[in-house]
PyMOL Python script that loads the backbone (N, CA, C, O; Angstrom):
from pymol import cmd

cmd.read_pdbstr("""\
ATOM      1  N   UNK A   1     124.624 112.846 135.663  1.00  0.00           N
ATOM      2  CA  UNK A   1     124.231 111.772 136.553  1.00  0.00           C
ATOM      3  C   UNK A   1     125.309 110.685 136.617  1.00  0.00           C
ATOM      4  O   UNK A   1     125.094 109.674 137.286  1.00  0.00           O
ATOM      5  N   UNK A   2     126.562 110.862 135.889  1.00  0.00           N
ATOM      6  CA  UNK A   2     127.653 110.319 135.791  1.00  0.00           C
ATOM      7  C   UNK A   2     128.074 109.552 137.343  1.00  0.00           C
ATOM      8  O   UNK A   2     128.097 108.346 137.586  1.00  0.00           O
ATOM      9  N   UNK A   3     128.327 110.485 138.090  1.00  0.00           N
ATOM     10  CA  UNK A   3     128.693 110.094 139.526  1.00  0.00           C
ATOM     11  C   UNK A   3     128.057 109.561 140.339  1.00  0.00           C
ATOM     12  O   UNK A   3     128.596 109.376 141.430  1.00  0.00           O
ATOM     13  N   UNK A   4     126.530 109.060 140.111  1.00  0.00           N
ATOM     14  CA  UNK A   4     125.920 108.568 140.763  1.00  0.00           C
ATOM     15  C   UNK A   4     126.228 107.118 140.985  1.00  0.00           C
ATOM     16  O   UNK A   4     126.886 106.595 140.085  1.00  0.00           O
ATOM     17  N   UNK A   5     125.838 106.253 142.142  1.00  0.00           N
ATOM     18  CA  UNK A   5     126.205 105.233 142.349  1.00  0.00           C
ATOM     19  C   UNK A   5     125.553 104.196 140.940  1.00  0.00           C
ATOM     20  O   UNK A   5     124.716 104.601 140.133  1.00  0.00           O
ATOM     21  N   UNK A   6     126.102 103.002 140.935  1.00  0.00           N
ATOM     22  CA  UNK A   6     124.741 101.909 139.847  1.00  0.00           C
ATOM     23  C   UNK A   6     123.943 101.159 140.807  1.00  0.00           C
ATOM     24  O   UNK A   6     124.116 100.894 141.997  1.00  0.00           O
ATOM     25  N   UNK A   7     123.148 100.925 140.084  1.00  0.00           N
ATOM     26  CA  UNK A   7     122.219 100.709 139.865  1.00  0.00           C
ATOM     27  C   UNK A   7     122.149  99.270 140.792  1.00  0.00           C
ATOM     28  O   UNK A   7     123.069  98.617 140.300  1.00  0.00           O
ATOM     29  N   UNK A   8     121.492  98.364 141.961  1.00  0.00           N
ATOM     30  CA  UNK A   8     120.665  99.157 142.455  1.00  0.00           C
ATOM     31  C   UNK A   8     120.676  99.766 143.478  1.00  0.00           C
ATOM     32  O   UNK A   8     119.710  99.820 144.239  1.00  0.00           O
ATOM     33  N   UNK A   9     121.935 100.412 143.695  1.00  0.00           N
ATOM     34  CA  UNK A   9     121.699 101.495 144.862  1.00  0.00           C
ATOM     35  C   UNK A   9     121.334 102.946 144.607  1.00  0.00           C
ATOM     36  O   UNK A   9     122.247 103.730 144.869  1.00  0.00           O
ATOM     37  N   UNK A  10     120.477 103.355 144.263  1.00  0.00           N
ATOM     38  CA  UNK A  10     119.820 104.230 143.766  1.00  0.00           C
ATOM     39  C   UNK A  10     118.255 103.772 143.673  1.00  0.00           C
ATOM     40  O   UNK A  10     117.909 102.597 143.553  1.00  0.00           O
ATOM     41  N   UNK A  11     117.700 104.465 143.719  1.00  0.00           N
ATOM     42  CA  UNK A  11     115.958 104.090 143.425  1.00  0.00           C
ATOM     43  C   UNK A  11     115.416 106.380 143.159  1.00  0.00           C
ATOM     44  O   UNK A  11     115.452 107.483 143.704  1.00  0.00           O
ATOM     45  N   UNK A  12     115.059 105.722 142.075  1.00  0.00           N
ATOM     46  CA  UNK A  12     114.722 106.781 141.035  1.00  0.00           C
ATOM     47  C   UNK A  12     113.009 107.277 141.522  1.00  0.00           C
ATOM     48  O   UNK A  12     112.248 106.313 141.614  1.00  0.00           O
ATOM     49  N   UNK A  13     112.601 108.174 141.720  1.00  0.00           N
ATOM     50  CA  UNK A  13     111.271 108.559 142.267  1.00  0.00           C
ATOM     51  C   UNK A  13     111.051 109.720 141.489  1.00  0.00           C
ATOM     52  O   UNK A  13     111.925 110.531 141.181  1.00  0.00           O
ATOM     53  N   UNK A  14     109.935 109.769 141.204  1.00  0.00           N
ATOM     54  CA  UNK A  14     109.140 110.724 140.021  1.00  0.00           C
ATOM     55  C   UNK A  14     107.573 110.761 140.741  1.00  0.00           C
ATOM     56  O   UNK A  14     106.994 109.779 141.206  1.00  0.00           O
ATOM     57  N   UNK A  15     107.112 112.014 140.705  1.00  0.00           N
ATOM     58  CA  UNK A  15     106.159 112.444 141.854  1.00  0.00           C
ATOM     59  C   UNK A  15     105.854 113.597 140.865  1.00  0.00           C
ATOM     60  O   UNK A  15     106.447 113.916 139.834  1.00  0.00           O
ATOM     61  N   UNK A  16     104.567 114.231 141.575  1.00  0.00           N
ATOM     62  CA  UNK A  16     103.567 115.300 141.414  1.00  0.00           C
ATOM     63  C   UNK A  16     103.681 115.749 139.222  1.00  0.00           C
ATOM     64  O   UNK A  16     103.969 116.827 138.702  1.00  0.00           O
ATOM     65  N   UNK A  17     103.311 114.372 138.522  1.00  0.00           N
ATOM     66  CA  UNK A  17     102.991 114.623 136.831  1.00  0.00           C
ATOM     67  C   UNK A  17     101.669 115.285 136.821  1.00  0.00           C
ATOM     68  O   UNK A  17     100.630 115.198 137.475  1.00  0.00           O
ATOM     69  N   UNK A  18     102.024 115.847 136.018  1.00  0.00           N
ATOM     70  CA  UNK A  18     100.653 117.250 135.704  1.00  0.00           C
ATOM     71  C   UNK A  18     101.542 117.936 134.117  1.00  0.00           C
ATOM     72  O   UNK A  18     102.634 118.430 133.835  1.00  0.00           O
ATOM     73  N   UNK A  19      99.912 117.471 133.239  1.00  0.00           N
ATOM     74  CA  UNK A  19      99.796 117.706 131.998  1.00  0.00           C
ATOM     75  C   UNK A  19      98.680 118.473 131.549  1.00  0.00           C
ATOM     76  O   UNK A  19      97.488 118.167 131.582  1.00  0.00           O
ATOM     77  N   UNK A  20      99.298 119.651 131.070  1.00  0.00           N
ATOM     78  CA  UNK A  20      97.577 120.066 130.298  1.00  0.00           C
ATOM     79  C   UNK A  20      97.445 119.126 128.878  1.00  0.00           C
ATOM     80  O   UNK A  20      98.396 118.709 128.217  1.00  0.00           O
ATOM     81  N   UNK A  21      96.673 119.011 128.729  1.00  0.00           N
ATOM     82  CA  UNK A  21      96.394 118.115 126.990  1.00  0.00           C
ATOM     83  C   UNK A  21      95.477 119.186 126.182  1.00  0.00           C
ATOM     84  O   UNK A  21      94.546 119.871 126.604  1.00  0.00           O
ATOM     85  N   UNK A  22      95.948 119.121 125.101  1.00  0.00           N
ATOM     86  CA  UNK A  22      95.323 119.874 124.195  1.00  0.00           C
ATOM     87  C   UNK A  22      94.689 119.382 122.594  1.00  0.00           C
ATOM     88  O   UNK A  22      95.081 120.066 121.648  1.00  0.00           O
ATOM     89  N   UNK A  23      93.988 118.534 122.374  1.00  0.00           N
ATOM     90  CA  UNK A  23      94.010 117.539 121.629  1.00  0.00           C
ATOM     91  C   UNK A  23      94.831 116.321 121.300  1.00  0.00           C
ATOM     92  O   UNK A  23      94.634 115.254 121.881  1.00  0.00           O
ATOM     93  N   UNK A  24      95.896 116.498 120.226  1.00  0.00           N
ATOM     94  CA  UNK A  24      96.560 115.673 119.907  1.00  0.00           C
ATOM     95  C   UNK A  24      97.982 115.870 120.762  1.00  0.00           C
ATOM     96  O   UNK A  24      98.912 115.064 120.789  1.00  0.00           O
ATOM     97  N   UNK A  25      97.910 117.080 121.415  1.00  0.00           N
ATOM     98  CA  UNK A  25      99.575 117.320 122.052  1.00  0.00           C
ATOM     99  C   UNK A  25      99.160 117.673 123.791  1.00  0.00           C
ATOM    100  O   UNK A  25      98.060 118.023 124.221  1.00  0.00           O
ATOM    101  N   UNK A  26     100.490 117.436 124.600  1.00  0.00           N
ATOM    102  CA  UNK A  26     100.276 117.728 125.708  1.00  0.00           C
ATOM    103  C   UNK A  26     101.580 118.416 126.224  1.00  0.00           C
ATOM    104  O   UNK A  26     102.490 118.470 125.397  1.00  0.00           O
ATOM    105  N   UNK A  27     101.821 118.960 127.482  1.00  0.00           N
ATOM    106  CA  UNK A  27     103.088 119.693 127.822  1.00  0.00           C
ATOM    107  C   UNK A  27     102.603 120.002 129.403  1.00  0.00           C
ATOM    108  O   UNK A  27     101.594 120.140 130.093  1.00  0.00           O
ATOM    109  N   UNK A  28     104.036 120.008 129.462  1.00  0.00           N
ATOM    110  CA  UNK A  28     103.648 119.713 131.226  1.00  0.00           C
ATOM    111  C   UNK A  28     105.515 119.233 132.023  1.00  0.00           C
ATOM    112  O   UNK A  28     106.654 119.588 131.718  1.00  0.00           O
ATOM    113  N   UNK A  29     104.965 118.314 133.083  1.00  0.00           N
ATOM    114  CA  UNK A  29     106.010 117.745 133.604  1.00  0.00           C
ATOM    115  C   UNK A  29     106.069 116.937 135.059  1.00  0.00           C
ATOM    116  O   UNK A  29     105.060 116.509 135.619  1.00  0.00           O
ATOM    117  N   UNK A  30     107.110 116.832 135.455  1.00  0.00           N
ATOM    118  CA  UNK A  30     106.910 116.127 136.437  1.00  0.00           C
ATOM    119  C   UNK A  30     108.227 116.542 137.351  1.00  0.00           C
ATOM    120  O   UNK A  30     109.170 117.101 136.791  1.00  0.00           O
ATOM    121  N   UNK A  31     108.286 116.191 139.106  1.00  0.00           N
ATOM    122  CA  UNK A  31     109.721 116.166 139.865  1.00  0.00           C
ATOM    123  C   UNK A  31     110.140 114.467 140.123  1.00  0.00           C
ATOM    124  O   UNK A  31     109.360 113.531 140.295  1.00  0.00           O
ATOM    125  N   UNK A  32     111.430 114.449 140.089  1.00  0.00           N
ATOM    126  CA  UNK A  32     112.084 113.427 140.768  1.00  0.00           C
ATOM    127  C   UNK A  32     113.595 113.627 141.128  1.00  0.00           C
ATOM    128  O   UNK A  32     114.424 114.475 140.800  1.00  0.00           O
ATOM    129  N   UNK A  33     113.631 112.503 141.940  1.00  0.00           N
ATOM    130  CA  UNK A  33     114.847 112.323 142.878  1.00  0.00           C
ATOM    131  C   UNK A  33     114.975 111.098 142.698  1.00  0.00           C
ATOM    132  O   UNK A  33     114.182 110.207 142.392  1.00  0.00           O
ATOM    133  N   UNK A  34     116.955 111.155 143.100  1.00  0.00           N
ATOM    134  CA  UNK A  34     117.435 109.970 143.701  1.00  0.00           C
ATOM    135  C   UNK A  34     117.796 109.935 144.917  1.00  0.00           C
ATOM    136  O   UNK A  34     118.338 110.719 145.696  1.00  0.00           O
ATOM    137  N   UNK A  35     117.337 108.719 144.955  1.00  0.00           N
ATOM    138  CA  UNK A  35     117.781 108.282 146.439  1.00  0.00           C
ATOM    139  C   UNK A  35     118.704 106.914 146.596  1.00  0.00           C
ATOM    140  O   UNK A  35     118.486 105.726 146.357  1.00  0.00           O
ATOM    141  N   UNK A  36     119.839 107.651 147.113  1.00  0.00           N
ATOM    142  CA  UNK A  36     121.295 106.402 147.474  1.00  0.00           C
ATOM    143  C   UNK A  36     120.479 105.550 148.858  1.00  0.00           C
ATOM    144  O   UNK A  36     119.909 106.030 149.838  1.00  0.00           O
ATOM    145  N   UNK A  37     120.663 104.387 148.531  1.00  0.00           N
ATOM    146  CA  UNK A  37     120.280 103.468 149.426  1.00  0.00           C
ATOM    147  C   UNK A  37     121.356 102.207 150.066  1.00  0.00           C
ATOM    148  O   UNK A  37     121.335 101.191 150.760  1.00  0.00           O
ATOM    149  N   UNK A  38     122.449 103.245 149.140  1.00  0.00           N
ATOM    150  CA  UNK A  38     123.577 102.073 149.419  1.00  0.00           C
ATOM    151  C   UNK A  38     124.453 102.534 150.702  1.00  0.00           C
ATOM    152  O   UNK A  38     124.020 102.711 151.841  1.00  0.00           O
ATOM    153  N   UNK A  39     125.978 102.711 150.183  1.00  0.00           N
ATOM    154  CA  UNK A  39     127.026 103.506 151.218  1.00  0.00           C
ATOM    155  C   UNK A  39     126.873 105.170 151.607  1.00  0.00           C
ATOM    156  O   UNK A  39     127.015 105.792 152.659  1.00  0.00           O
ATOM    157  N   UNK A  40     126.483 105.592 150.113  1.00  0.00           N
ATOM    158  CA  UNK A  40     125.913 107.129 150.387  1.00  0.00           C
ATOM    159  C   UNK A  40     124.572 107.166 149.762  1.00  0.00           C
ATOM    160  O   UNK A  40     124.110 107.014 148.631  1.00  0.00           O
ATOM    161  N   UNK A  41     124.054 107.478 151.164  1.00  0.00           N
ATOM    162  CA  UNK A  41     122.694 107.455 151.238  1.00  0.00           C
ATOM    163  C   UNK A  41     121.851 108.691 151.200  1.00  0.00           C
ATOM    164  O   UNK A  41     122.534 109.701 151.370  1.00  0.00           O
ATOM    165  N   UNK A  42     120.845 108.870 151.065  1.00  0.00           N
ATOM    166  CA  UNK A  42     120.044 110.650 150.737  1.00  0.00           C
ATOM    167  C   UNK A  42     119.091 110.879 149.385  1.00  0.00           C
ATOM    168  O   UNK A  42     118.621 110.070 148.585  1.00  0.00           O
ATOM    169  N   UNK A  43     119.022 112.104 149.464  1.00  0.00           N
ATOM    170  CA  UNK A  43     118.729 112.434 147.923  1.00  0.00           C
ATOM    171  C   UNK A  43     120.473 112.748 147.611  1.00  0.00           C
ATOM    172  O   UNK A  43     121.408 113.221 148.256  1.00  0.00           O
ATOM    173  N   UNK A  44     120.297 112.266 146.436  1.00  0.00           N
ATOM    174  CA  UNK A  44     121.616 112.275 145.983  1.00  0.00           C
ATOM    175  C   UNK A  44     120.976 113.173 144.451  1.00  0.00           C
ATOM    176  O   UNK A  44     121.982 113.881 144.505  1.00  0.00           O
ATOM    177  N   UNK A  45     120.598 113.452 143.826  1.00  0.00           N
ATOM    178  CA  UNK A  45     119.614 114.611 142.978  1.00  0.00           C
ATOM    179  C   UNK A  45     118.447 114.488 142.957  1.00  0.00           C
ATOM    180  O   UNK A  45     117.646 113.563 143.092  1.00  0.00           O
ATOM    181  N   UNK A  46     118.403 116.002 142.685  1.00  0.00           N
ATOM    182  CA  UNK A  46     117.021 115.859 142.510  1.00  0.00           C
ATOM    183  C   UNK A  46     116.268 117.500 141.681  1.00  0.00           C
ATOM    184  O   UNK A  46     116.758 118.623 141.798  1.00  0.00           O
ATOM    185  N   UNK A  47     115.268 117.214 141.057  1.00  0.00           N
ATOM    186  CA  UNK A  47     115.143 118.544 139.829  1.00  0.00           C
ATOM    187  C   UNK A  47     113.597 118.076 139.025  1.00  0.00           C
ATOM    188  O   UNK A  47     112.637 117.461 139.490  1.00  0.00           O
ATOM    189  N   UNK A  48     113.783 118.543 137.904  1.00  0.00           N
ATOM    190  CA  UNK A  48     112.512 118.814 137.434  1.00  0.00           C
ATOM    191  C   UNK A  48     112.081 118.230 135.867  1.00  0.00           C
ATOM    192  O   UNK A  48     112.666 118.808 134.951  1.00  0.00           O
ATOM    193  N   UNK A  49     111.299 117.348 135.546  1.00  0.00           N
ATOM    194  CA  UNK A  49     111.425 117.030 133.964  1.00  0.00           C
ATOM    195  C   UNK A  49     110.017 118.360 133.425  1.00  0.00           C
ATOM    196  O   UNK A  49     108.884 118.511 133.884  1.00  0.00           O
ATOM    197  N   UNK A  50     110.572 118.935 132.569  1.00  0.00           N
ATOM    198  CA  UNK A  50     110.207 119.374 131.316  1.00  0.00           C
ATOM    199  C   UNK A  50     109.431 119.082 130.477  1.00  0.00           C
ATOM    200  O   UNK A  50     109.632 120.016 129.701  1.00  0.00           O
ATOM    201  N   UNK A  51     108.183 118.101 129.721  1.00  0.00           N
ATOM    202  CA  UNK A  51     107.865 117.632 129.260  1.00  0.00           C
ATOM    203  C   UNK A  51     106.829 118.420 128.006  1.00  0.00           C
ATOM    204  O   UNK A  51     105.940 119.214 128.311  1.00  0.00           O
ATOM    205  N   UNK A  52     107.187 117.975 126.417  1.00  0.00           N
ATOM    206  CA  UNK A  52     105.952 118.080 125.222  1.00  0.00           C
ATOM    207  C   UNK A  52     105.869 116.787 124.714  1.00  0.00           C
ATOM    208  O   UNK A  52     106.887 116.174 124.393  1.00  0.00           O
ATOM    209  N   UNK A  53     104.421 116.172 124.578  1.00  0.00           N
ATOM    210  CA  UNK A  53     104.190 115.073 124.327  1.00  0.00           C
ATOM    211  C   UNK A  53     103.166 115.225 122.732  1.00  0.00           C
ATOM    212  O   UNK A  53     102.733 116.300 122.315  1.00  0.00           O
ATOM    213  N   UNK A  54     102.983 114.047 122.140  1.00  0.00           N
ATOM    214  CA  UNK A  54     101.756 114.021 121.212  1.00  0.00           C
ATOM    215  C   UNK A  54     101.818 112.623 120.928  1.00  0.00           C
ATOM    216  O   UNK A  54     102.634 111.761 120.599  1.00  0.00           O
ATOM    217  N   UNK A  55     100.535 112.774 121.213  1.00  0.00           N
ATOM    218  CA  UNK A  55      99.513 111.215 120.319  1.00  0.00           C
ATOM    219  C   UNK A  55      99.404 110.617 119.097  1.00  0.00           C
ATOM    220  O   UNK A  55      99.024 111.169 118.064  1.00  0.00           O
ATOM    221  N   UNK A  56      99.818 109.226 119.257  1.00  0.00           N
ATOM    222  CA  UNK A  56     100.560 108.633 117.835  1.00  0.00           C
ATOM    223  C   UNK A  56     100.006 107.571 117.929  1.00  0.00           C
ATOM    224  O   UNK A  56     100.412 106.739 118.741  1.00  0.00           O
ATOM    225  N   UNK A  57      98.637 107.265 116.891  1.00  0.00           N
ATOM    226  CA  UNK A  57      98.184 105.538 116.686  1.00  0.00           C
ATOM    227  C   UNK A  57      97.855 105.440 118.537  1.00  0.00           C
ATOM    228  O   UNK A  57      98.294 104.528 119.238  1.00  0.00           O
ATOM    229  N   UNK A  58      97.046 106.537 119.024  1.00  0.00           N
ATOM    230  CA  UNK A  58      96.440 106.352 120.310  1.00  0.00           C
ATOM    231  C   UNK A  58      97.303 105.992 121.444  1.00  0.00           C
ATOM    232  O   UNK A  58      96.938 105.361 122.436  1.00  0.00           O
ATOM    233  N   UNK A  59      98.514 106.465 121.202  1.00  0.00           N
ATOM    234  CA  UNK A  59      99.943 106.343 122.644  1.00  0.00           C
ATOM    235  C   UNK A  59     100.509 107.527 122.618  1.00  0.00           C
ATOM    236  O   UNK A  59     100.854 108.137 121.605  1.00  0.00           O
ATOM    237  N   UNK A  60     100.625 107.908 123.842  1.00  0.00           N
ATOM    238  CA  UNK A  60     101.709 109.077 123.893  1.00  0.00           C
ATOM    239  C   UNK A  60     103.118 109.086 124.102  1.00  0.00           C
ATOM    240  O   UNK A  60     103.770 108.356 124.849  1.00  0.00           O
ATOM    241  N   UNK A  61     103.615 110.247 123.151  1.00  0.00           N
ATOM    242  CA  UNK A  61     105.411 109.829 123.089  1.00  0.00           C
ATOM    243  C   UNK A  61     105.466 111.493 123.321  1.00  0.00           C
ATOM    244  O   UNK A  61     104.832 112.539 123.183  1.00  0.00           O
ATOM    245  N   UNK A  62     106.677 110.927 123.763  1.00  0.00           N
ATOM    246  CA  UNK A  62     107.768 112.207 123.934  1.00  0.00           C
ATOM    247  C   UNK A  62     108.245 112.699 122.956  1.00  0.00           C
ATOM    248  O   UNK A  62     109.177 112.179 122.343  1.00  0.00           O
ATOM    249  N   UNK A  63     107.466 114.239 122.500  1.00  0.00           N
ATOM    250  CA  UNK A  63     108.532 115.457 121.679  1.00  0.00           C
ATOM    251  C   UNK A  63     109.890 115.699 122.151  1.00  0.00           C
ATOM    252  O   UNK A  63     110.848 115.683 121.377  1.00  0.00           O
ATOM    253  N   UNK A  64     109.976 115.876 123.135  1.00  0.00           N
ATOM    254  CA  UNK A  64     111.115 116.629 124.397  1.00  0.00           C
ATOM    255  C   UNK A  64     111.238 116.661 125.335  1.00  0.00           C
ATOM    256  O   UNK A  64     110.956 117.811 125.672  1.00  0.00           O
ATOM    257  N   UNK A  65     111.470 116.190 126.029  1.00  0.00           N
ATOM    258  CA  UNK A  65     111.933 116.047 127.536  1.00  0.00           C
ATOM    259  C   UNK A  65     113.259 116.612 127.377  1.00  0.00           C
ATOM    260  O   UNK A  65     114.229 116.320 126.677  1.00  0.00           O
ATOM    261  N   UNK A  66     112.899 117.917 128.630  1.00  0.00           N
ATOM    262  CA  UNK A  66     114.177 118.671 129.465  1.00  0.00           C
ATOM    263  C   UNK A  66     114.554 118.259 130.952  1.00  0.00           C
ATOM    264  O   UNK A  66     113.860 118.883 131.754  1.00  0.00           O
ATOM    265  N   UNK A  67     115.221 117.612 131.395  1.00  0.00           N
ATOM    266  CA  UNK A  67     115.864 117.479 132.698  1.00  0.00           C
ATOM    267  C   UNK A  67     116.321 118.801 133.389  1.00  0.00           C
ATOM    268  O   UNK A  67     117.362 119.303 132.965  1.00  0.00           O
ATOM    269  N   UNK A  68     115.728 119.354 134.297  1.00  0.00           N
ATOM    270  CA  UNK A  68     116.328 120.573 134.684  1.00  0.00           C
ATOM    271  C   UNK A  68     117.005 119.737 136.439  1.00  0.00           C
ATOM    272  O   UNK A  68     116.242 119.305 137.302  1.00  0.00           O
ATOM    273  N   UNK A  69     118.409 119.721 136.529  1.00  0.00           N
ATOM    274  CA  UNK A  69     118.943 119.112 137.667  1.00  0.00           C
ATOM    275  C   UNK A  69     118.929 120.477 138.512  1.00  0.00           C
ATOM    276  O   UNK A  69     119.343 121.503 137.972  1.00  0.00           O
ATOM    277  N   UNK A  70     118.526 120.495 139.634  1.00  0.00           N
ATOM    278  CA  UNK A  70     118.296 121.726 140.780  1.00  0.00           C
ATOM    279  C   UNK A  70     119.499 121.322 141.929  1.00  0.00           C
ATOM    280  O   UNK A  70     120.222 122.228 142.344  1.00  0.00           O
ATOM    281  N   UNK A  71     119.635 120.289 142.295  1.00  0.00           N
ATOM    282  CA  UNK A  71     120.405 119.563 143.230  1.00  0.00           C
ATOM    283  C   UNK A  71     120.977 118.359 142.625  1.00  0.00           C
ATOM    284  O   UNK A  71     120.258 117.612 141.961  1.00  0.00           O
ATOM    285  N   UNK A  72     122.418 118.081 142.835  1.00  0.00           N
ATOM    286  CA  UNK A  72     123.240 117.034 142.783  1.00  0.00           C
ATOM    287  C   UNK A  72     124.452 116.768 143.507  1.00  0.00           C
ATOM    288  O   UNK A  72     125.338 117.619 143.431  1.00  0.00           O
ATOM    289  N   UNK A  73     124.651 115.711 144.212  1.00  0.00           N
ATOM    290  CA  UNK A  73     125.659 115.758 145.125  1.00  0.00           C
ATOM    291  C   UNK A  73     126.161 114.493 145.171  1.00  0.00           C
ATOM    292  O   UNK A  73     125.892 113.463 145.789  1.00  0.00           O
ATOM    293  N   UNK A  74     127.136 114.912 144.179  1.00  0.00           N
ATOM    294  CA  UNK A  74     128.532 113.866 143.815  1.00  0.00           C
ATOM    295  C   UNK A  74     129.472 114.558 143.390  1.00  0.00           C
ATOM    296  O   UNK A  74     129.118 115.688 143.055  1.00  0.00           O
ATOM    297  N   UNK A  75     131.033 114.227 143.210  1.00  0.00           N
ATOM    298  CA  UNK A  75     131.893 115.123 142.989  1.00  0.00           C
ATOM    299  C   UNK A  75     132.334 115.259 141.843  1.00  0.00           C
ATOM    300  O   UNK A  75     133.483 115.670 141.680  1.00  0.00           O
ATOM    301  N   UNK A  76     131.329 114.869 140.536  1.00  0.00           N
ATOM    302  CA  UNK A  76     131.221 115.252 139.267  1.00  0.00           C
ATOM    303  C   UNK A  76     130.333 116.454 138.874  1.00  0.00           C
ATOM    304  O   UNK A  76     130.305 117.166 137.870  1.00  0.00           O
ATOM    305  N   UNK A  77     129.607 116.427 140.037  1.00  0.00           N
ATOM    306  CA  UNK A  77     128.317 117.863 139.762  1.00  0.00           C
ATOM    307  C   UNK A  77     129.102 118.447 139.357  1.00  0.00           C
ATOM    308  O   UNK A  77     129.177 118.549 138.132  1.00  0.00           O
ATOM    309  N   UNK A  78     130.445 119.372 140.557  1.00  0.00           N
ATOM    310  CA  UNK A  78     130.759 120.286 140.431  1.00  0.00           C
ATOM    311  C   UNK A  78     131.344 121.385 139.063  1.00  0.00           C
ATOM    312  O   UNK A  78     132.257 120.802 138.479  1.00  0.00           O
ATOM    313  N   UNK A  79     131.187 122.142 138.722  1.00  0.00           N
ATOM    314  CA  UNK A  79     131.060 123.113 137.343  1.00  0.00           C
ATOM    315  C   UNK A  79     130.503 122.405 136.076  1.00  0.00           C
ATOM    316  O   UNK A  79     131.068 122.472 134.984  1.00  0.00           O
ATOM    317  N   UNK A  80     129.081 121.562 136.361  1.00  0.00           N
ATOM    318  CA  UNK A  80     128.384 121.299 135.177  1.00  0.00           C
ATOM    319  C   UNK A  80     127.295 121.987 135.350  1.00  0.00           C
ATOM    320  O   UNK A  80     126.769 121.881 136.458  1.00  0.00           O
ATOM    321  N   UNK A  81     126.784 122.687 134.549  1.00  0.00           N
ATOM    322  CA  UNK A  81     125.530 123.133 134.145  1.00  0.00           C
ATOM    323  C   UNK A  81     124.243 122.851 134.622  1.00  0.00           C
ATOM    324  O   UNK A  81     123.964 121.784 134.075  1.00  0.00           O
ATOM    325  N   UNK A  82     123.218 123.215 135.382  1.00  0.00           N
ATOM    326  CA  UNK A  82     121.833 122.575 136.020  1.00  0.00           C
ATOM    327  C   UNK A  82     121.263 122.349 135.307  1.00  0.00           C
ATOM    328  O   UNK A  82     120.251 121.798 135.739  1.00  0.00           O
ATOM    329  N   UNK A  83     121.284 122.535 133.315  1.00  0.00           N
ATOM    330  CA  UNK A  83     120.118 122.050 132.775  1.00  0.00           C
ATOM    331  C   UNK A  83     121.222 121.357 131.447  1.00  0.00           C
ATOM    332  O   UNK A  83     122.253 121.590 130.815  1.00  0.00           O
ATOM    333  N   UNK A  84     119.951 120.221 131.640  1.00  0.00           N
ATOM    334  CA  UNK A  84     120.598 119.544 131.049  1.00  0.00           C
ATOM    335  C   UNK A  84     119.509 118.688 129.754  1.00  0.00           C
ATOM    336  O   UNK A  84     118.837 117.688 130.009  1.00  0.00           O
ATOM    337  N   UNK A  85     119.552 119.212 128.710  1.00  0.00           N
ATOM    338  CA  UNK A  85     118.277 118.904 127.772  1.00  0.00           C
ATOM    339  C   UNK A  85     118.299 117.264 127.088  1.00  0.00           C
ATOM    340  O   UNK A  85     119.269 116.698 126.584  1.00  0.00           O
ATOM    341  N   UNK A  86     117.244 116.867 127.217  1.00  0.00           N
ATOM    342  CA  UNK A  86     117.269 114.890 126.739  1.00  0.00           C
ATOM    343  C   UNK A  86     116.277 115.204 125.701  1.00  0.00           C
ATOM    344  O   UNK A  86     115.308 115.889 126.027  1.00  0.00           O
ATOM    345  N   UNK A  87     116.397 114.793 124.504  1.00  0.00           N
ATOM    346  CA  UNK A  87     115.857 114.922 123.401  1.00  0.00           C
ATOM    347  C   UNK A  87     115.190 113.256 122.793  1.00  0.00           C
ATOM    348  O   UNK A  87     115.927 112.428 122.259  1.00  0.00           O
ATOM    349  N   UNK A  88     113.847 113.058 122.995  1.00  0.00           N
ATOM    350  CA  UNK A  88     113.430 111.551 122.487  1.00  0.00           C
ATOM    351  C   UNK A  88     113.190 111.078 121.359  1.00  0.00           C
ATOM    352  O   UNK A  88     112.892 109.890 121.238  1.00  0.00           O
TER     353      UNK A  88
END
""", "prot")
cmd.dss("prot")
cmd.show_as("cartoon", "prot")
cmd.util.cbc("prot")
cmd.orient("prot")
């Protein structure tokens, strides 16, 4: 996400979260995109989070979150890898 413009020309969107829960743990995920709102404008990426969660003192935290990038379009994408794992 290196090549992306800063911040705030960009606006970050996260859509359709869906979790199964299973007592104390949950797993699941969510999509989002960016969107350039500045000089280059669009989805500028966009892909899939990964998500295992569990319940701690009645809050939920992140085990793992995986970023899976599907689309990116800046001229750093080019020969990096679409998945890209974020560890919390």
């Amino acid at each position: 996400m290196n090549g992306l413009p800063a911040e705030p020309r960009v606006i970050h969107i996260i859509t359709n979260l869906s979790y199964a829960i299973t007592g104390h743990t949950a797993s699941g995920g969510a999509y989002g995109q960016d969107i350039g709102i500045g000089d280059k404008h669009g989805v500028l990426a966009a892909g899939h989070y990964v998500d295992s969660l569990r319940k701690v003192n009645g809050n939920w935290r992140f085990v793992r979150r995986e970023i899976v990038i599907q689309l990116q379009d800046t001229p750093r994408a080019r020969g990096r890898p679409s998945v890209t794992p974020k560890r919390r």
